[in-house]
C-alpha positions in Angstrom: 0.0 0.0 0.0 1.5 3.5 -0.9 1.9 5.7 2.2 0.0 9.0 2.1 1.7 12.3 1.4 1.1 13.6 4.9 3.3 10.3 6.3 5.4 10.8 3.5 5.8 14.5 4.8 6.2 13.1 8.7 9.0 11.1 7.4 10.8 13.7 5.4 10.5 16.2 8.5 11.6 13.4 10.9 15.1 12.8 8.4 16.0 16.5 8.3 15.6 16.8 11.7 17.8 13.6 12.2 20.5 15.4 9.3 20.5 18.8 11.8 21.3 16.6 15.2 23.7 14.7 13.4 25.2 17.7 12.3 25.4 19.2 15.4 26.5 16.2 16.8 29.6 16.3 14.8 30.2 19.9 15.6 30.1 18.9 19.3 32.8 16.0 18.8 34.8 18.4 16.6 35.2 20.3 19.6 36.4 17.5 21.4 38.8 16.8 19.6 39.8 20.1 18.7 40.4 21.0 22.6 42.1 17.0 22.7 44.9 18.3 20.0 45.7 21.4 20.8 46.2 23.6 24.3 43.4 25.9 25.5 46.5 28.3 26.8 46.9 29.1 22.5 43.6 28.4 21.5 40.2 29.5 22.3 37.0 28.8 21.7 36.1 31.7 19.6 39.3 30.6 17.3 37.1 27.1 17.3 33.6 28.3 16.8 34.9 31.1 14.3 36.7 28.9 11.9 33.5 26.1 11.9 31.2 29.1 11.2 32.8 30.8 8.2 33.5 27.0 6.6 29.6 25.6 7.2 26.1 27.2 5.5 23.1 27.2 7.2 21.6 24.6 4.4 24.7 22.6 4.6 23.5 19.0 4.3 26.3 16.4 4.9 24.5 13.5 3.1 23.7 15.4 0.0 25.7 14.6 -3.4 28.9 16.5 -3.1 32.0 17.2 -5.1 35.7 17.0 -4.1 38.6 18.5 -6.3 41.6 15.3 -7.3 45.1 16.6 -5.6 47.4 16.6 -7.4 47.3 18.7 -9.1 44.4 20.4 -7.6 43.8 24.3 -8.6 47.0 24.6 -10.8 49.1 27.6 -12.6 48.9 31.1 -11.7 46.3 32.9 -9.6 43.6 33.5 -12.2 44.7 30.5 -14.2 43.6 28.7 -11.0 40.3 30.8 -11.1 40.0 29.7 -14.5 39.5 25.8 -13.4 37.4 26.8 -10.7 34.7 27.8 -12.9 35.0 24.4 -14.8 34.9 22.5 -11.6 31.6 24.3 -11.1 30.0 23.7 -14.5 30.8 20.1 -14.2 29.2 20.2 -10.4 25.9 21.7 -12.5 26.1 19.3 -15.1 25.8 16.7 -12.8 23.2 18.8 -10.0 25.7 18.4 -7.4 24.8 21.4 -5.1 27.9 21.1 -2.8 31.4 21.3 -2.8 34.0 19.7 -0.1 35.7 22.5 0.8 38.6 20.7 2.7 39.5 19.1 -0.8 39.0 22.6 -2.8 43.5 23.5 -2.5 44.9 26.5 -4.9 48.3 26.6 -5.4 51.4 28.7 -4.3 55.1 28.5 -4.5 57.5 29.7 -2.0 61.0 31.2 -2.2 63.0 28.1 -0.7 61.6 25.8 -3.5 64.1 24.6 -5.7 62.6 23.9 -8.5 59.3 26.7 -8.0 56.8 23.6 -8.1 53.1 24.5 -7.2 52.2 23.4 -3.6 48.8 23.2 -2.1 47.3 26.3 -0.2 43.4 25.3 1.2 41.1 28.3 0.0 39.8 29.4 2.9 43.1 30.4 3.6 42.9 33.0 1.0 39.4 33.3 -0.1 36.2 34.5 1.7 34.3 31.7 1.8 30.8 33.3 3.4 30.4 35.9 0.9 31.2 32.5 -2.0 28.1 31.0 -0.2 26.4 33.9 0.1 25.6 33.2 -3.7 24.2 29.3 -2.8 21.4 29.6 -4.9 23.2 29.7 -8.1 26.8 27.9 -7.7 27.3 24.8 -4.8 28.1 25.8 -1.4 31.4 24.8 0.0 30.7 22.5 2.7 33.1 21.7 5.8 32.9 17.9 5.5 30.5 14.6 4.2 29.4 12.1 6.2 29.1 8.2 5.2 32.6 9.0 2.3 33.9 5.9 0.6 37.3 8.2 -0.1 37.6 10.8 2.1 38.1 11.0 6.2 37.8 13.9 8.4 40.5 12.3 10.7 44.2 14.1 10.9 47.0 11.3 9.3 50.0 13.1 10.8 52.2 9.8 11.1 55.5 9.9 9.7 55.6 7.8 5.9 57.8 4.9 6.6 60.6 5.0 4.2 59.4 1.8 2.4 56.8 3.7 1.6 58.1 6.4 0.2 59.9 4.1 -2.0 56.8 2.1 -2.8 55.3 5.3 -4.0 58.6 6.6 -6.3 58.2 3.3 -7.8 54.9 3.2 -8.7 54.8 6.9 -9.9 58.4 6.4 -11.4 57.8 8.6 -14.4 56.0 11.1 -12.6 57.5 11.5 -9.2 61.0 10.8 -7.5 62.3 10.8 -4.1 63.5 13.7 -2.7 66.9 14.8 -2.5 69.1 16.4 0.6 67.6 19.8 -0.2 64.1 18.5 0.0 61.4 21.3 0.3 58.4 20.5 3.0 55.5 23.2 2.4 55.4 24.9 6.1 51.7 24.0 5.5 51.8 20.5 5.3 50.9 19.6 9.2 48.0 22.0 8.7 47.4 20.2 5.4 46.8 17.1 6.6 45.1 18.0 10.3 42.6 19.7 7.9 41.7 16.1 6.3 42.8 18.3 2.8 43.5 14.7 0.8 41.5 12.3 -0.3 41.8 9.1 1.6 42.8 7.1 -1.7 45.6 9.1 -2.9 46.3 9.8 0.9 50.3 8.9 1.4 51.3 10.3 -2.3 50.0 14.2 -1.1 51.4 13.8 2.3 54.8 12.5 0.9 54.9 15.3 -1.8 53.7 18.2 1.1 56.1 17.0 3.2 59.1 16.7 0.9 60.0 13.3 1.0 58.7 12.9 -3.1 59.0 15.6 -5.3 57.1 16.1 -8.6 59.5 15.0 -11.6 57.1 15.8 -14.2 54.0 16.9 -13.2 51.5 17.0 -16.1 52.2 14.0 -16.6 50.8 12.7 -13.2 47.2 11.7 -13.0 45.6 10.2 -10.7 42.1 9.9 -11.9 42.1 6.1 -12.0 42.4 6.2 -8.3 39.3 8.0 -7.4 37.0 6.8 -10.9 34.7 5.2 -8.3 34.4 7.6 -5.9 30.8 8.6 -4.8 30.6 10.0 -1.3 32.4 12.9 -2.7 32.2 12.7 -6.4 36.0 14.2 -7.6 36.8 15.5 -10.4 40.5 17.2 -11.7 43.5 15.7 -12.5 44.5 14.4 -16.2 47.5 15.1 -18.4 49.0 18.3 -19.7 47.0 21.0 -18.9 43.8 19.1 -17.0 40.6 18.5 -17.5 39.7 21.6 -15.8 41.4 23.9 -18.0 40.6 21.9 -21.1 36.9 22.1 -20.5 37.1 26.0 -19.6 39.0 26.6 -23.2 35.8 24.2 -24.4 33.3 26.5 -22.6 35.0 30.2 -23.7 34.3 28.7 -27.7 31.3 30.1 -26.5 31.6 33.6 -26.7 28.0 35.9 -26.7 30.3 38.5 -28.4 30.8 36.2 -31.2 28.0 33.4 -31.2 24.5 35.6 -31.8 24.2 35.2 -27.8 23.3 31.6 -28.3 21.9 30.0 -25.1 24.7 28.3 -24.6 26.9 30.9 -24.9 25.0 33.2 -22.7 25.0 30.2 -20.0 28.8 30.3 -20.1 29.2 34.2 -19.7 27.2 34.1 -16.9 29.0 31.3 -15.0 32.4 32.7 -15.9 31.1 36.3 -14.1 29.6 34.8 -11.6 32.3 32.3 -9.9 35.7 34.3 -11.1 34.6 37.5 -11.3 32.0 38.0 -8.4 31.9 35.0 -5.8 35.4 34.4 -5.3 37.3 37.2 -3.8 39.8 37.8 -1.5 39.0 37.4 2.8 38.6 40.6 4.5 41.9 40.3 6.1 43.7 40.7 2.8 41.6 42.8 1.3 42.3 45.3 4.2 46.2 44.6 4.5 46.7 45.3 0.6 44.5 48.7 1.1 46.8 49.1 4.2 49.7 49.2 1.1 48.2 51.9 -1.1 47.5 54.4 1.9 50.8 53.9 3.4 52.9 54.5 -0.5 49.6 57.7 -1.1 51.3 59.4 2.5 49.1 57.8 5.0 47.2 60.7 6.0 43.8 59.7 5.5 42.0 56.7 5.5 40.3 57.1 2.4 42.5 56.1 -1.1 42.6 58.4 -3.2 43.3 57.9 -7.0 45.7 55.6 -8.1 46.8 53.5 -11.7 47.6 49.9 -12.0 49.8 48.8 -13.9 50.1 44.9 -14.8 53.9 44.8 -15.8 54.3 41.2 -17.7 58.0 41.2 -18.0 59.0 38.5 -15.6 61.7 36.5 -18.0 59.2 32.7 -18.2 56.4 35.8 -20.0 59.1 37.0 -22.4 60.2 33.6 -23.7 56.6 32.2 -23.9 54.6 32.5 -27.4 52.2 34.7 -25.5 54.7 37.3 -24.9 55.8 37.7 -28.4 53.8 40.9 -29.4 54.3 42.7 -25.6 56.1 45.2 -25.4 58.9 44.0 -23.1 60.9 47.4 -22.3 59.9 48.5 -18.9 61.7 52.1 -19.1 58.8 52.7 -22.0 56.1 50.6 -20.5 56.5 53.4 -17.7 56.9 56.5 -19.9 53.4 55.4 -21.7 52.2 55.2 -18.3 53.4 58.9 -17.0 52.5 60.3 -20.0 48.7 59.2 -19.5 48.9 59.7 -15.8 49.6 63.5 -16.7 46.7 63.5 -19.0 44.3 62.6 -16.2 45.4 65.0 -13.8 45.0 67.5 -16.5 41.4 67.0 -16.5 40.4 66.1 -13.0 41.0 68.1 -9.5 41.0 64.7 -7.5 44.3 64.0 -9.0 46.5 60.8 -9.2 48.3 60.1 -6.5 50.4 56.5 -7.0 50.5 54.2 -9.9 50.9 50.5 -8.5 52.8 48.2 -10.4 51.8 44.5 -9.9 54.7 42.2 -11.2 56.7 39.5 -9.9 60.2 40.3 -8.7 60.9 36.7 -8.5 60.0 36.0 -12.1 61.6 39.1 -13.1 65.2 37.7 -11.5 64.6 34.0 -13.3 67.3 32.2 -15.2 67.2 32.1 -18.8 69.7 30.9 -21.9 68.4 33.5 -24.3 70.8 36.4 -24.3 68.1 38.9 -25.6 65.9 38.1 -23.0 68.7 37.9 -20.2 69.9 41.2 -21.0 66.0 43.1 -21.2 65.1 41.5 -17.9 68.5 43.1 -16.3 67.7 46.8 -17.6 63.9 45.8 -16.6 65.0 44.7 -13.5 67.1 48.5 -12.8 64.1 50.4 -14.3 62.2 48.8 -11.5 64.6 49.4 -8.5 65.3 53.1 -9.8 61.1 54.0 -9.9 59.6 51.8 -7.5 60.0 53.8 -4.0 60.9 51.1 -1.0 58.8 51.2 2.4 60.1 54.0 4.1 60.1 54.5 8.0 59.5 57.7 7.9 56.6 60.3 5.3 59.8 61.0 3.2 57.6 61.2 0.0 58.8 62.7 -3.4 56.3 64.9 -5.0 56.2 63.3 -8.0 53.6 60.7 -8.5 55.1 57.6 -6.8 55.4 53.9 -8.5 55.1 51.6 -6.3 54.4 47.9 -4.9 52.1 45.9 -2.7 52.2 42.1 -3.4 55.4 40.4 -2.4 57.1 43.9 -1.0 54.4 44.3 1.3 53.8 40.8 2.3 57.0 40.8 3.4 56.7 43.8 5.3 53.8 42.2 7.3 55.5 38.8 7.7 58.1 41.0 9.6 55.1 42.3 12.0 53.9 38.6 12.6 54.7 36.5 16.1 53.5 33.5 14.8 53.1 33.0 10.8 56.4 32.1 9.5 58.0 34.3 6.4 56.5 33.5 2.9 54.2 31.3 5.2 51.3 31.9 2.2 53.7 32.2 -0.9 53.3 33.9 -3.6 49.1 33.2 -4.2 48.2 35.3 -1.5 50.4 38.6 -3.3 48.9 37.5 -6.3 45.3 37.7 -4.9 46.4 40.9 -3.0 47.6 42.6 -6.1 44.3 41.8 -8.3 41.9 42.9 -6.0 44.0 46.5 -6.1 44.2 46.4 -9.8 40.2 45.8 -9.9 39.9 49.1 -8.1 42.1 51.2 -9.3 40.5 54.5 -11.0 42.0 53.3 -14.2 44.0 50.0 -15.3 46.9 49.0 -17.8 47.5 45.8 -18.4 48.2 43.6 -21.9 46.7 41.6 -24.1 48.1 37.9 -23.9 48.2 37.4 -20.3 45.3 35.9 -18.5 45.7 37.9 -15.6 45.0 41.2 -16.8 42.3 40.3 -19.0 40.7 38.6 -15.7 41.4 42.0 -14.5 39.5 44.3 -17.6 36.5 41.6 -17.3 36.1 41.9 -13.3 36.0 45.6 -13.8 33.9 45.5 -16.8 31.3 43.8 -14.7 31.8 46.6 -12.1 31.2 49.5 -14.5 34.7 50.4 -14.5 35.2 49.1 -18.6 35.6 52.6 -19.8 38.7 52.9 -17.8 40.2 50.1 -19.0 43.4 50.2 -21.2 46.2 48.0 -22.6 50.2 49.1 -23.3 51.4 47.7 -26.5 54.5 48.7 -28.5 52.7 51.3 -29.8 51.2 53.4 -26.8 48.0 53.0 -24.8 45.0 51.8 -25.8 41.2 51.3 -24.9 40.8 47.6 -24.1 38.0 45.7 -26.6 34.4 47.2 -26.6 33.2 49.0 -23.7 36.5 47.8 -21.8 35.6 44.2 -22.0 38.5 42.0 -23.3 37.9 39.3 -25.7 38.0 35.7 -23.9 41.1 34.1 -23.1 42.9 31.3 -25.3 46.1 29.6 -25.5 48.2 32.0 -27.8 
């Protein structure tokens, strides 16, 4: 006999009920063992309560079908190349009407100065990213959700045992053409115990993240590493990632940016993808308020520091770090910094010209890293070393004191300023986020700055011109080329993306 709807109704009440005790349940023994690892003299319950509020949504639903990202290689490549596989990871969540995401599973990726080789290493996103304000948009994207319950490949308990070294042999054996084991100068992320107490891996490829985090394997060729096969089966998360070369995720973005309503009669399809792409890179996922206030901190202090309002300043989106000038996106840029700058003034004037609230800073956002990389091209060796003077000579330092020129200043956030606050910091070691949370830092400036100069080819600034467009900033949008300045696409919106 069928039951009625009103039992039918009972039943459904009485299992959402049992989903919210459960839930709070396993907040309650979270706790527990939260105060069993660590000491109540450095930790408080506020730290506790804080962090599981900002991670969980009020229609989080542990037993709901839920997506996990496959690490390695997780969120790969630059900052907004990263943001670029994000919105794939989403799209392929819709496809499927998977409504969550496991954010302990969701890791970006940063570098760090003592690395080597400059390989990516995991950073979890709510380390960088503000994850309410992502959630705050739950009825169109999934929410990120803290953990499942019932996984068949993921566990919410810490694995903070040493690897044996048979294992780590095991694993360079198996991965031989991918991975090897680590020399004596082996590189351990200084986030890998928080890595793994945060249940960040997936239980099936469990011991090959913890061995490359903490530097006992290192990554010998990493696109060629994929661990798909591992987690096919997976259902309690679903994962998706991984594959060869570039990834699934940034082969099924390039797939989805074909579809482009500026050139496709704003097909359905096309429209769909538009919307997606502005909604997840361009409006949910933004920087935490604690780095958006410490990079604001950085234009006030180089503007004099005398009010807490910022006034007008350029950014500027120098791509001259040496891998850009060698790549076949770099080709047509202009590459000379000492006239990249000189366009710049020369426009900066023009402004002030015409407006009494005048300019008072242009911000350069480059990497002085990349800018000091090794290269066997002589052309390119010898442009990056009068770039790299340029820079020094215009770009003021942080001063001690309000000894300000009166001509409009260039200047830095990013790495500069980072390291500033590092140097202010009791208990975060230096370069502790690496060199995503700069990157993160610098964008969000660049997206509101009065107006902004970057170049075509890099994926960055045209991330940059599209955020703004969608702000009703396109009109001040511009792009250096070897010609001079000039308005970016129609209306300030760029074209799409593609691979050069």
């Amino acid at each position: 006999m069928a039951r009625s709807p009103q039992k039918r109704t009972c039943r459904l009440l009485l299992s959402r009920k049992c989903v919210y005790l459960l839930s709070a349940l396993y907040g309650i023994s979270l706790l527990v063992s939260f105060l069993i690892h660590h000491s109540l003299n450095s930790f408080t319950l506020d730290v506790f309560f804080d962090t599981y509020r900002d991670n969980a949504s009020s229609s989080f639903d542990p037993y709901a079908e839920t997506l996990a990202l496959l690490s390695p290689p997780g969120m790969i490549g630059g900052y907004r190349n990263q943001a670029i596989r994000l919105v794939s990871l989403v799209r392929y969540a819709q496809r499927y009407n998977i409504t969550q995401i496991l954010l302990p599973t969701l890791l970006f990726s940063t570098t760090f100065h003592g690395q080597s080789n400059k390989l990516f290493m995991p950073i979890p996103m709510d380390e960088v990213f503000d994850i309410d304000h992502w959630n705050s948009f739950g009825s169109k994207i999934p929410i990120l959700v803290p953990y499942v319950e019932n996984s068949d490949c993921w566990t919410n308990h810490s694995s903070d045992a040493p690897l044996s070294e048979q294992m780590i042999n095991s694993l360079a054996s198996e991965y031989e053409v991918s991975v090897r084991k680590a020399d004596d100068n082996k590189f351990a992320s200084p986030m890998a115990g928080m890595l793994q107490e945060r249940s960040s891996f997936l239980s099936r490829v469990l011991d090959i993240n913890r061995a490359l985090v903490n530097g006992d394997l290192r990554l010998a060729k990493p696109r060629k590493l994929d661990l798909t096969p591992l987690v096919y089966n997976c259902s309690r998360p679903h994962v998706y990632g991984g594959g060869r070369g570039a990834g699934r995720l940034w082969n099924d973005y390039t797939h989805m940016a074909k579809y482009n309503p500026l050139s496709d009669n704003n097909t359905e399809q096309a429209i769909q993808n538009s919307e997606l792409i502005k909604l997840v890179s361009h409006q949910a996922l933004r920087p935490s308020p604690k780095w958006k206030s410490i990079a604001n901190q950085c234009v006030r202090y180089f503007q004099g520091g005398s009010s807490d309002r910022i006034a007008p300043y350029v950014a500027l989106h120098a791509r001259v770090e040496v891998t850009m000038m060698n790549h076949r996106c770099g080709k047509s840029m202009e590459k000379n910094l000492t006239q990249i700058f000189s366009m710049v003034d020369s426009t900066a004037a023009e402004y002030n010209k015409k407006h009494e609230n005048k300019i008072r800073g242009i911000f350069v956002a480059v990497s002085r890293d990349g800018m000091l990389e090794h290269t066997t091209n002589s052309e390119t060796s010898q442009m990056a070393k009068e770039n790299w003077e340029t820079l020094a000579h215009r770009s003021i330092p942080i001063q001690t004191e309000d000894d300000f020129s009166t001509q409009i200043p260039y200047f830095e956030c990013g790495e500069l300023w980072m390291d500033h606050w590092y140097g202010s910091q009791n208990e975060v070691s230096k370069d502790y986020y690496g060199s995503l949370v700069p990157s993160v830092m610098n964008f969000h400036l660049a997206t509101e700055a009065t107006f902004f100069v970057g170049v075509m080819g890099s994926s960055w600034s045209i991330d940059v011109w599209t955020t703004r467009y969608y702000q009703g900033k396109g009109g001040m949008n511009f792009q250096y080329t070897p010609t001079g300045i000039k308005p970016v696409g129609i209306d300030g919106r760029p074209p799409s993306h593609d691979n050069c």
